[in-house]
PyMOL Python script that loads the backbone (N, CA, C, O; Angstrom):
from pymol import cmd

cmd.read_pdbstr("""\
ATOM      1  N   UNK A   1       9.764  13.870 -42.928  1.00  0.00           N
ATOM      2  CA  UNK A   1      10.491  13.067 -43.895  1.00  0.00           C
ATOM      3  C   UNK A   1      11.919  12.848 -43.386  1.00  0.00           C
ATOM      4  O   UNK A   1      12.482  13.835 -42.912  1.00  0.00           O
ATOM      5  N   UNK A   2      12.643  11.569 -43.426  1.00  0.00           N
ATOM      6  CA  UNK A   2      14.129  11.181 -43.471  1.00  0.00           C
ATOM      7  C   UNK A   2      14.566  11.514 -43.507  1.00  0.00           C
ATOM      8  O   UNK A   2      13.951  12.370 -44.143  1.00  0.00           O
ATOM      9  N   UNK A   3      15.837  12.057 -43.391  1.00  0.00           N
ATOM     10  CA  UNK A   3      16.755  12.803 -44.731  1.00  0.00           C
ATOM     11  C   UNK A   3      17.732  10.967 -44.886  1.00  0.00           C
ATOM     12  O   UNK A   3      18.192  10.253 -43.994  1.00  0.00           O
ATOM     13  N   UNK A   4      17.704  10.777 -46.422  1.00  0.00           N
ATOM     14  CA  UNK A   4      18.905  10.060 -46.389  1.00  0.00           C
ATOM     15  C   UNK A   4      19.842  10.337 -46.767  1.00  0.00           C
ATOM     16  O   UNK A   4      19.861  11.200 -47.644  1.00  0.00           O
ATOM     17  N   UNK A   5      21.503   9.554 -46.149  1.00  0.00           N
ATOM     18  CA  UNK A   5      22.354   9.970 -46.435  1.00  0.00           C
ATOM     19  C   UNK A   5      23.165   8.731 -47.477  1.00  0.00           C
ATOM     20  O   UNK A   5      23.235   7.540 -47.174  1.00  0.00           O
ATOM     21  N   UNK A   6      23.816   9.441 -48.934  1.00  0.00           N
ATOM     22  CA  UNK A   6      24.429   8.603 -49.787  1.00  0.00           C
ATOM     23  C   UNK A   6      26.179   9.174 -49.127  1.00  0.00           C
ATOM     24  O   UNK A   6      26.424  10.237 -48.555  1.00  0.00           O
ATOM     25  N   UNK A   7      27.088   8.123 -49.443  1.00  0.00           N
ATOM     26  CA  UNK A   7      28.448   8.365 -48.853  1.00  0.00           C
ATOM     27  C   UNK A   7      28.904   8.163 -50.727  1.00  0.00           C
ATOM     28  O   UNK A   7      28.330   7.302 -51.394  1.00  0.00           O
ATOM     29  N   UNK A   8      29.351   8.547 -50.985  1.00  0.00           N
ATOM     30  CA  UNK A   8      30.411   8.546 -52.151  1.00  0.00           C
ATOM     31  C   UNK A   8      31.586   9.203 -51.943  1.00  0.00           C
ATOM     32  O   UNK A   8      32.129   9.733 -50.975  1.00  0.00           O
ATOM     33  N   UNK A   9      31.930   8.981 -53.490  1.00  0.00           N
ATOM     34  CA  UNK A   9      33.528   9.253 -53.139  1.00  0.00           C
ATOM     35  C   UNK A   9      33.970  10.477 -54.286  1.00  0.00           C
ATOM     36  O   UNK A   9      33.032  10.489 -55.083  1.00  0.00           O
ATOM     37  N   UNK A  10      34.791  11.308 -54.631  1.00  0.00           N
ATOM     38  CA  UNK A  10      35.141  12.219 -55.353  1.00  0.00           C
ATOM     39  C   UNK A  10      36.546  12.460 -55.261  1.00  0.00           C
ATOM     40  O   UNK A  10      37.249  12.876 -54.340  1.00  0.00           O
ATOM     41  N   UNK A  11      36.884  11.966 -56.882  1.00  0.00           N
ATOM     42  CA  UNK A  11      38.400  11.836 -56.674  1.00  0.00           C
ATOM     43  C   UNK A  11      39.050  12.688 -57.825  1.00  0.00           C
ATOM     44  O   UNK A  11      39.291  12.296 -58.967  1.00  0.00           O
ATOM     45  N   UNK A  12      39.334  14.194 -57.181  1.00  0.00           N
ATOM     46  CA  UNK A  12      39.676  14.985 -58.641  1.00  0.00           C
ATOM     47  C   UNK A  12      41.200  14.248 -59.205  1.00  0.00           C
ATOM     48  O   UNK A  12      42.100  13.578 -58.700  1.00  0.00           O
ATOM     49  N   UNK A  13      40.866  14.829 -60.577  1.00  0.00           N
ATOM     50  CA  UNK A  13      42.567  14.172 -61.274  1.00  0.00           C
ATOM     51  C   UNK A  13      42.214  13.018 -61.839  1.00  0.00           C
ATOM     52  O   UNK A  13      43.181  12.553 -62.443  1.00  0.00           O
ATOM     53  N   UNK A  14      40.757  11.985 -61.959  1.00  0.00           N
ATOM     54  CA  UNK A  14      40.921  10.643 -62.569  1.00  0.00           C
ATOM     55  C   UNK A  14      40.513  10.910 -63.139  1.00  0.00           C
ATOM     56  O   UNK A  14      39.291  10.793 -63.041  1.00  0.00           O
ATOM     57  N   UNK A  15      40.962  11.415 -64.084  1.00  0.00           N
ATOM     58  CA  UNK A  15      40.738  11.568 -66.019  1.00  0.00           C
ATOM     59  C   UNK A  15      39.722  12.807 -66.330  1.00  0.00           C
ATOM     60  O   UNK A  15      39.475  13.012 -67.518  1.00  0.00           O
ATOM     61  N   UNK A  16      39.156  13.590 -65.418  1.00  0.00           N
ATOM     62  CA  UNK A  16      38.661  14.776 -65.517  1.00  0.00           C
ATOM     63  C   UNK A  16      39.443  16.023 -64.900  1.00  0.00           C
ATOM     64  O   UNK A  16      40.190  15.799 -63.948  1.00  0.00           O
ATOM     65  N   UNK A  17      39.332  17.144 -65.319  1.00  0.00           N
ATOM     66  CA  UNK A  17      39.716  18.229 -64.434  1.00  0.00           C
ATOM     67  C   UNK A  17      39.513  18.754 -62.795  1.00  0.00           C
ATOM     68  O   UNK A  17      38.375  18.964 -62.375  1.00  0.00           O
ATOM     69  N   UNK A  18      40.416  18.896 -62.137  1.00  0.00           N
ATOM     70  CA  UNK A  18      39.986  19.016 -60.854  1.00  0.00           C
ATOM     71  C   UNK A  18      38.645  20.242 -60.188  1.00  0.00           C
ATOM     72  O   UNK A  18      38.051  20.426 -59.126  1.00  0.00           O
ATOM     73  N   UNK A  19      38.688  20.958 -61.822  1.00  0.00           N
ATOM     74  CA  UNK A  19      37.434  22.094 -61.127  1.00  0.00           C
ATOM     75  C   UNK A  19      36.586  21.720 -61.644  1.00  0.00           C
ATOM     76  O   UNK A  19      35.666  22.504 -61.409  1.00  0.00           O
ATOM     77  N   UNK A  20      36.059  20.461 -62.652  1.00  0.00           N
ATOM     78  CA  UNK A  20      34.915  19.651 -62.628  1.00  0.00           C
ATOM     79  C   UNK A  20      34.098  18.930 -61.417  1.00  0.00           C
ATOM     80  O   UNK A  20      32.878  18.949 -61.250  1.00  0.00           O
ATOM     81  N   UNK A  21      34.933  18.388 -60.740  1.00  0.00           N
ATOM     82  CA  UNK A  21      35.000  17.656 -59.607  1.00  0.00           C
ATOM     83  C   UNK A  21      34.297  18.414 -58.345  1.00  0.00           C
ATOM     84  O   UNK A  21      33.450  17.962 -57.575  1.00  0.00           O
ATOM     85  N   UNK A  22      34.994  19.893 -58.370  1.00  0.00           N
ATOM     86  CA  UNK A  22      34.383  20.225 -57.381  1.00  0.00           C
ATOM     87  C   UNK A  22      32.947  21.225 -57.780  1.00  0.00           C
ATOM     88  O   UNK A  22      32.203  21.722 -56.934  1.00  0.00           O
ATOM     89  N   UNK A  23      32.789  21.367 -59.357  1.00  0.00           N
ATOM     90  CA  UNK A  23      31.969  22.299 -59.552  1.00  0.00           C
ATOM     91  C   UNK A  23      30.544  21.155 -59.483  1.00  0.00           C
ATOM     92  O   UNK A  23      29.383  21.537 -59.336  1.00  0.00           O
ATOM     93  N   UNK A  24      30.933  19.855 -59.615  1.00  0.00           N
ATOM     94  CA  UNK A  24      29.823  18.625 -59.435  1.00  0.00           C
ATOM     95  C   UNK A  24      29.661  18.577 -58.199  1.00  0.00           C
ATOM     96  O   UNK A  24      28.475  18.279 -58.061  1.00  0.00           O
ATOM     97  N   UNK A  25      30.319  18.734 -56.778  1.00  0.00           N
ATOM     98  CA  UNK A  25      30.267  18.886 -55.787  1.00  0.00           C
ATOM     99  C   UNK A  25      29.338  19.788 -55.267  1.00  0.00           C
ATOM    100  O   UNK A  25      28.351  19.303 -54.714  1.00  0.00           O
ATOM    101  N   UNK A  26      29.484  21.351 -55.350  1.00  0.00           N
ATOM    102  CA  UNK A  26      28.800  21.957 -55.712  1.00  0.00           C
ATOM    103  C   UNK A  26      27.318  21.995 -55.849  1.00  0.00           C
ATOM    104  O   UNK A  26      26.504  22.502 -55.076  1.00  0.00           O
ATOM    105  N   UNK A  27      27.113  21.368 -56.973  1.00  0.00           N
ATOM    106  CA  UNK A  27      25.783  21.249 -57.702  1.00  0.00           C
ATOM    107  C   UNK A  27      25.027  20.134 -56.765  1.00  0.00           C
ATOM    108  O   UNK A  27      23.921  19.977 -56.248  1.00  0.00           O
ATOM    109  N   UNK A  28      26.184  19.510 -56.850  1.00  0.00           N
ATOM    110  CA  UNK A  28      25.237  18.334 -55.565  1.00  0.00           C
ATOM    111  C   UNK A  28      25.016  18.556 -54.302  1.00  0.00           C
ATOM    112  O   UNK A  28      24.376  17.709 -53.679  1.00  0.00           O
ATOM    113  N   UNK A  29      25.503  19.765 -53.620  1.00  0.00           N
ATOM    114  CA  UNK A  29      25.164  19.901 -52.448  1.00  0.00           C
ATOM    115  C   UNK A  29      24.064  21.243 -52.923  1.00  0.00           C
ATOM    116  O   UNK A  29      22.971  20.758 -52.631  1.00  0.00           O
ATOM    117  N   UNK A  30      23.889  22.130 -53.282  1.00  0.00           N
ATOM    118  CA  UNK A  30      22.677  22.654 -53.611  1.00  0.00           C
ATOM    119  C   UNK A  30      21.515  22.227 -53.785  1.00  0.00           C
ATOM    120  O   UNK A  30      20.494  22.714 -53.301  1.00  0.00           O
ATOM    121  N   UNK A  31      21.639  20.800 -54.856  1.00  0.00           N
ATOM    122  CA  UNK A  31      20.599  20.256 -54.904  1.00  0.00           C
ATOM    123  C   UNK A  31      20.068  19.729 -53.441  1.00  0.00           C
ATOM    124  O   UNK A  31      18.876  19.893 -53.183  1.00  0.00           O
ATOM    125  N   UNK A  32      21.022  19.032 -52.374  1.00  0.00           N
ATOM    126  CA  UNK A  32      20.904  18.198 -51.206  1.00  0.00           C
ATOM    127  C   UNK A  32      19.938  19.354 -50.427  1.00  0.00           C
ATOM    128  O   UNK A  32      18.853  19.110 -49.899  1.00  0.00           O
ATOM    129  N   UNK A  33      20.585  20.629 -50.487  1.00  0.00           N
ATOM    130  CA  UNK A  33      19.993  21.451 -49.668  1.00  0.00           C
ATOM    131  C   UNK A  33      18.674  22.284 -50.394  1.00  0.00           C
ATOM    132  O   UNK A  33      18.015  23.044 -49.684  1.00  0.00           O
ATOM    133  N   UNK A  34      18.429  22.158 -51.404  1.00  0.00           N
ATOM    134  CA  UNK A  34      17.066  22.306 -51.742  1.00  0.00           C
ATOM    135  C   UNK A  34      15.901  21.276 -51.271  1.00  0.00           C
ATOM    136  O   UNK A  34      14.973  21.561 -50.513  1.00  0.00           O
ATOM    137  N   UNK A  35      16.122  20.144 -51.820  1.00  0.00           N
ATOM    138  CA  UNK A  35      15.474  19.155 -52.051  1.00  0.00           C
ATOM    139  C   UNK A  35      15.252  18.716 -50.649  1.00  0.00           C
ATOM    140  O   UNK A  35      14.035  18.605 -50.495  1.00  0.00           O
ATOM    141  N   UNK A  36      15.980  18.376 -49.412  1.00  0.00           N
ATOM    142  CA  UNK A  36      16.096  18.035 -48.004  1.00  0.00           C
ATOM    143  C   UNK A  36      15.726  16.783 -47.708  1.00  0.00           C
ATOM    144  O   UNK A  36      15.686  16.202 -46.623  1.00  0.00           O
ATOM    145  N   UNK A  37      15.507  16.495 -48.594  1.00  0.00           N
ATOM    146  CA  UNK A  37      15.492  14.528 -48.625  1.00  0.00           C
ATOM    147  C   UNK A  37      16.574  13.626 -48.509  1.00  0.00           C
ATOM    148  O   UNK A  37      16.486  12.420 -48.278  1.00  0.00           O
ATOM    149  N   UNK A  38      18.003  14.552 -48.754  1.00  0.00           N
ATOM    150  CA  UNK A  38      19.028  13.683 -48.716  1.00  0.00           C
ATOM    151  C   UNK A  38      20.036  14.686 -48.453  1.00  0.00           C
ATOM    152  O   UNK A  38      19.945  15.901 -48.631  1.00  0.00           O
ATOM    153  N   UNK A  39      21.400  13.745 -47.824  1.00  0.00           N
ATOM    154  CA  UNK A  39      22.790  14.738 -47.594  1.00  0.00           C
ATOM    155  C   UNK A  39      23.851  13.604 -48.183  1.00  0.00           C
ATOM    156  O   UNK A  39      23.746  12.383 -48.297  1.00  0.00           O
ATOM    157  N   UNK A  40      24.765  14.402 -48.462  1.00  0.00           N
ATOM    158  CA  UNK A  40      25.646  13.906 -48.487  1.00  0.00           C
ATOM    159  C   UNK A  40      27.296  13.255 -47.755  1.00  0.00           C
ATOM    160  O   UNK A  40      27.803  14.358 -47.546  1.00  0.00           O
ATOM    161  N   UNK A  41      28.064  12.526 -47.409  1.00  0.00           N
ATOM    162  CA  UNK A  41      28.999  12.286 -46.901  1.00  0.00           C
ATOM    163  C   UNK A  41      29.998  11.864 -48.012  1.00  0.00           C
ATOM    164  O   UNK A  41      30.060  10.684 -48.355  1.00  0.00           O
ATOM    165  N   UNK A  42      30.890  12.953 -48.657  1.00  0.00           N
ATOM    166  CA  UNK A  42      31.911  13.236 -49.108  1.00  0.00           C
ATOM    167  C   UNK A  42      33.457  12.722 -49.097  1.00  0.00           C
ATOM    168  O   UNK A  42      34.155  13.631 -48.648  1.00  0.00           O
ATOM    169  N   UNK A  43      34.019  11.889 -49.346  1.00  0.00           N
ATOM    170  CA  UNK A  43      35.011  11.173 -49.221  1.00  0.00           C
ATOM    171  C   UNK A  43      35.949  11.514 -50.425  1.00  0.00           C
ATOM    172  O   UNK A  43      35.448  11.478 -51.548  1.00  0.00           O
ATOM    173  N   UNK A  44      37.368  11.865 -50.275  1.00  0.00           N
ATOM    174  CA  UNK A  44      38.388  11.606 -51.477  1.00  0.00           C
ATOM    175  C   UNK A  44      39.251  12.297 -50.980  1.00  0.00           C
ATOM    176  O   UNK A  44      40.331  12.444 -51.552  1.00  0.00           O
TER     177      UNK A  44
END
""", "prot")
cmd.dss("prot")
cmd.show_as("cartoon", "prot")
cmd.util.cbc("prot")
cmd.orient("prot")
């Protein structure tokens, strides 16, 4: 299988708390590395 990669962006401070931001970070790279279908490329 692929892995695909999504590029987004994560920008703590726009109208949420900055340890939201990274605790969603987080969660999304756990999931990336469970699942192995996809990675991420992290930008902000």
């Amino acid at each position: 299988m692929a892995t695909r990669r999504h590029r987004i962006a994560a920008i703590p401070g726009d109208g949420i708390g900055t340890e939201v931001v990274a605790a969603g970070l987080e969660v999304l790279e756990a999931v990336a590395a469970r699942d192995g279908g996809f990675a991420l490329d992290v930008t902000g």
